[in-house]
N, C-alpha and C positions, 0 to 999 in steps of 0.2 A: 322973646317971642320971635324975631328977627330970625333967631338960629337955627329956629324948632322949623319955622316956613325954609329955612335953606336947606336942612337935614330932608324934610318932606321932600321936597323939589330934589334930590340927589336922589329919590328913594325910587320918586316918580320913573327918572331916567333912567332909571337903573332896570328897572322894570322892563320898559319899553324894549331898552337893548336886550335884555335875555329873550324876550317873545319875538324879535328882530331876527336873534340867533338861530332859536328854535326853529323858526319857521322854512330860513337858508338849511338847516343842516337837515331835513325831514323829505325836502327836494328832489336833495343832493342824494338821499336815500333811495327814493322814490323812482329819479332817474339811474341809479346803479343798477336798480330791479329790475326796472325796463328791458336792458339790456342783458341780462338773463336769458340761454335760451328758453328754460321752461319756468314756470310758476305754478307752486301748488299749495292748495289749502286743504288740508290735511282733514280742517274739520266739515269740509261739504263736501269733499271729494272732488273738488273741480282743479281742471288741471290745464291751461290755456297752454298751446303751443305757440311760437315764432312760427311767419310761412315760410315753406323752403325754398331754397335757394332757387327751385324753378318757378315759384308764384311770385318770389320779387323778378324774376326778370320777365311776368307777363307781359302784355302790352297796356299800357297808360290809357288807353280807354276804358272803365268798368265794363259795358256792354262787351266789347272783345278780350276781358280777361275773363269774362263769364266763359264766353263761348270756346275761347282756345281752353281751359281747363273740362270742359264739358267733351270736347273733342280728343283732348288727351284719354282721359278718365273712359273713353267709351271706343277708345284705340288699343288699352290697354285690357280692358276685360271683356268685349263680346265674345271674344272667342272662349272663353274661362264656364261660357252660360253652356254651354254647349254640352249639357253630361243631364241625365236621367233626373239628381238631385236638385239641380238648376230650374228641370222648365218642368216641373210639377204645376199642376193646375188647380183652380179653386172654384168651387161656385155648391152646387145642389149636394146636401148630404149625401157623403158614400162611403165605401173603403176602401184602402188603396194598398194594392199591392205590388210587389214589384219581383218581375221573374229574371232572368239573364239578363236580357236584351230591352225590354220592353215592361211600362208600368201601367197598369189601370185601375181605375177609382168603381169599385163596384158598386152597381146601387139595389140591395133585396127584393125593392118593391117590383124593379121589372126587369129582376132577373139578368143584365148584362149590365157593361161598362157606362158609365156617363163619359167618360172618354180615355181614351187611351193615349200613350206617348213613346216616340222612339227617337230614334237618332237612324236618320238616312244618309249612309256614304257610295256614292260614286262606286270608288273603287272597286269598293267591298259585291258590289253587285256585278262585275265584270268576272270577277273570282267565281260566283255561285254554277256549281254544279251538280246541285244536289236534287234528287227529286220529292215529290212532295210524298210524306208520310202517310197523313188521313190516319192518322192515331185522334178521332175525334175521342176524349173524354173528359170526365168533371174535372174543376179545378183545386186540386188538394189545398190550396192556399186560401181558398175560402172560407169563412170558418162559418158559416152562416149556410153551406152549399152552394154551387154554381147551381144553373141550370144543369138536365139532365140527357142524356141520347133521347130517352122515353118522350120529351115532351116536343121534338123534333117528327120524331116519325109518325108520317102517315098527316103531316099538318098544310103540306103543300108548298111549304117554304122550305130554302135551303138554310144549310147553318153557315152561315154569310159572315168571312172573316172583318174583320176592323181592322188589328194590325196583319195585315198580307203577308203570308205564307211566299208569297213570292219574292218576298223582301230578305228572306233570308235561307235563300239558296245555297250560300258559301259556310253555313255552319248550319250540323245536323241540329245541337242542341235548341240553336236560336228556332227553327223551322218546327221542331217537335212541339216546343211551347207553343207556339202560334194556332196549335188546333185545341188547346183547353177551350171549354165550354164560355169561360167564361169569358172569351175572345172572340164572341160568336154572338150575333144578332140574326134576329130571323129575316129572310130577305127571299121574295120572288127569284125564281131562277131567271125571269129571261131579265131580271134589275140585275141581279148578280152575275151573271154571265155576259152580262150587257153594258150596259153605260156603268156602270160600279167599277167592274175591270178595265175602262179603261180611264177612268179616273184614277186607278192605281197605275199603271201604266203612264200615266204622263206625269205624273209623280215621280216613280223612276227615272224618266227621260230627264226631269230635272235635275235630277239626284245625279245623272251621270254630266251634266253639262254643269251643275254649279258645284259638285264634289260632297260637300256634308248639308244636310237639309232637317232639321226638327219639325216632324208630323205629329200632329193630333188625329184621330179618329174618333167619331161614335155617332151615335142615335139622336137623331130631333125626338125629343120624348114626350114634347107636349101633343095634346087632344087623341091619346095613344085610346081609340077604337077598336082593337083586336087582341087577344091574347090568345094565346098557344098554351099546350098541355097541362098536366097534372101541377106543373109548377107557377103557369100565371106568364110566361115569356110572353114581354110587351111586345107588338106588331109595331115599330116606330112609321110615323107617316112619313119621314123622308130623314137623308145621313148627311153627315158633314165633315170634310176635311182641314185642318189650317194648316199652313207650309210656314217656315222662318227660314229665311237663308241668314245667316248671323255674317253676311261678308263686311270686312273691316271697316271698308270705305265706303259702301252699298247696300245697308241690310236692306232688307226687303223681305215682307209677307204677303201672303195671299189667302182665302178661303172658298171653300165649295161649298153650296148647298143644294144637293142634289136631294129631289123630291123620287119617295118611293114608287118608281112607276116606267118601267120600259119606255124607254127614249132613245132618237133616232139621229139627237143634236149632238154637236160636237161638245167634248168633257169641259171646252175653255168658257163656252156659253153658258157654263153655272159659277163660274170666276164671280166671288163676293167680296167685301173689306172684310178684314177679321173682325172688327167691330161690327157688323153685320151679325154672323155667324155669333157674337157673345151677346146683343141684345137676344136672338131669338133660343140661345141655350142657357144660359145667366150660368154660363163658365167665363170665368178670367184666364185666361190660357199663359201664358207668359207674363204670368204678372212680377218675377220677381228683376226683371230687364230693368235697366235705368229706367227711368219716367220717361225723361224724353225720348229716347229711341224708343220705347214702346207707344209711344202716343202718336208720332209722325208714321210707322212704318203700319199700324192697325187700323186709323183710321181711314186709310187711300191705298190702291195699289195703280200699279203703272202696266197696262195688260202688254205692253212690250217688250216688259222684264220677262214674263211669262209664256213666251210664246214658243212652243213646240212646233220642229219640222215635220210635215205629214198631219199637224190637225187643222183646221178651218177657224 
């Protein structure tokens, strides 16, 4: 009986050591993993990396390794947003096409653009010496029709560009595009000839002072009261512009909303937040920008960053 309780007792211990063992050597496994740079599991598909070498040598405060990685990350690619495929817009059903130079989101029901999008340089506008076409016609890229010459004439409104013809003086082809129908909303002469032009105009002026600039243009389309010819062309009650300057250390945006109607005030006096401009259009404009740069530069503008010499 003695021997059988000593055999048990040796069996015990025995035991205890092996699960002792296990548990060290399973560790010692566990920590070799670690050190690994990647780990993968094959069967969910997840695949955890190590941070690089520049996220270990963040700064030791969470909140400033937040922010110097958010600062890197946003030093490295704004300038990258800056291309046609980049600042595509979202909001009200349309469709979107895209010519040379310049893209817009047509919408059937009224006939023109819900908004359009370009890329404005500086440079590029010191170069232009080209005169303007007036090759007004439909836009073969439509597949639904543009608006037509027909529903134009004899309506009292001009065919009122969006992306400005005057924006691209330095190339025939960009200039010719710029007179399809479908780049054309209907507008008062003396709105069009008047405060219109020179809202485009100080657009330029900016475009020559900060070098590369991403415009939007189009139509307020709510409580549209007027239609034009055989096609339905909405009479918009007032237009709107948004600027991005994508600068590295600086972005900064701004928006117009300028009301369909001869005015005598200066262009900076319809200076809006781009948030402004996307309650009242339910377009997202820039929406595919970091979060945070898109939420700080939309929400507020700094009307100092804005200021043209020669306007009030």
């Amino acid at each position: 009986m003695r021997s059988f309780s000593m055999i048990f007792l040796l069996f015990l211990l025995g035991v205890a050591a092996w699960l002792i063992w296990d548990k060290l050597t399973k560790r010692s496994t566990l920590e070799a993993s670690a050190q690994n740079k990647t780990f993968s599991d094959t069967s969910s598909g997840i695949q955890i990396l190590e941070p690089s070498s520049e996220e270990k040598e963040a700064p030791s405060s969470p909140r400033d390794a937040q922010t110097g990685s958010q600062s890197a990350k946003v030093k490295m690619q704004l300038s990258s947003y800056v291309t046609l495929s980049q600042a595509m817009a979202r909001g009200p059903a349309c469709s979107y096409v895209q010519h040379t130079y310049y893209g817009l989101c047509y919408d059937e029901e009224h006939e023109q653009p819900r908004w359009t999008v370009y890329i404005l340089r500086g440079e590029k506008l010191r170069e232009g010496r080209i005169r303007r076409t007036q090759d007004f016609r439909p836009d073969p890229k439509i597949r639904t029709q543009s608006a037509q010459l027909s529903d134009y004439k004899k309506s009292g409104y001009d065919r009122g560009h969006l992306v400005p013809a005057g924006d691209f003086k330095w190339d025939s082809i960009g200039m010719s595009e710029t007179f399809y129908l479908s780049n054309m909303s209907p507008q008062l002469h003396e709105f069009n000839a008047g405060i219109w032009e020179q809202v485009e105009s100080t657009v330029r002026a900016w475009a020559r002072q900060k070098k590369t600039l991403v415009v939007y243009t189009g139509p307020i389309l709510n409580k549209v009261e007027k239609r034009i010819g055989t096609s339905k062309v909405s009479v918009p009650p007032a237009f709107y512009k948004v600027v991005y300057h994508l600068d590295e250390k600086n972005p900064a945006a701004v928006g117009f909303i300028v009301p369909h109607a001869p005015s005598q005030k200066s262009p900076l006096s319809f200076l809006v937040s781009v948030d402004s401009v996307e309650r009242v259009t339910g377009i997202d404009f820039f929406y595919k920008l970091p979060d945070d740069v898109e939420e700080r530069i939309e929400r507020r503008f700094e009307r100092a960053q804005w200021e043209v010499k020669g306007h009030r």
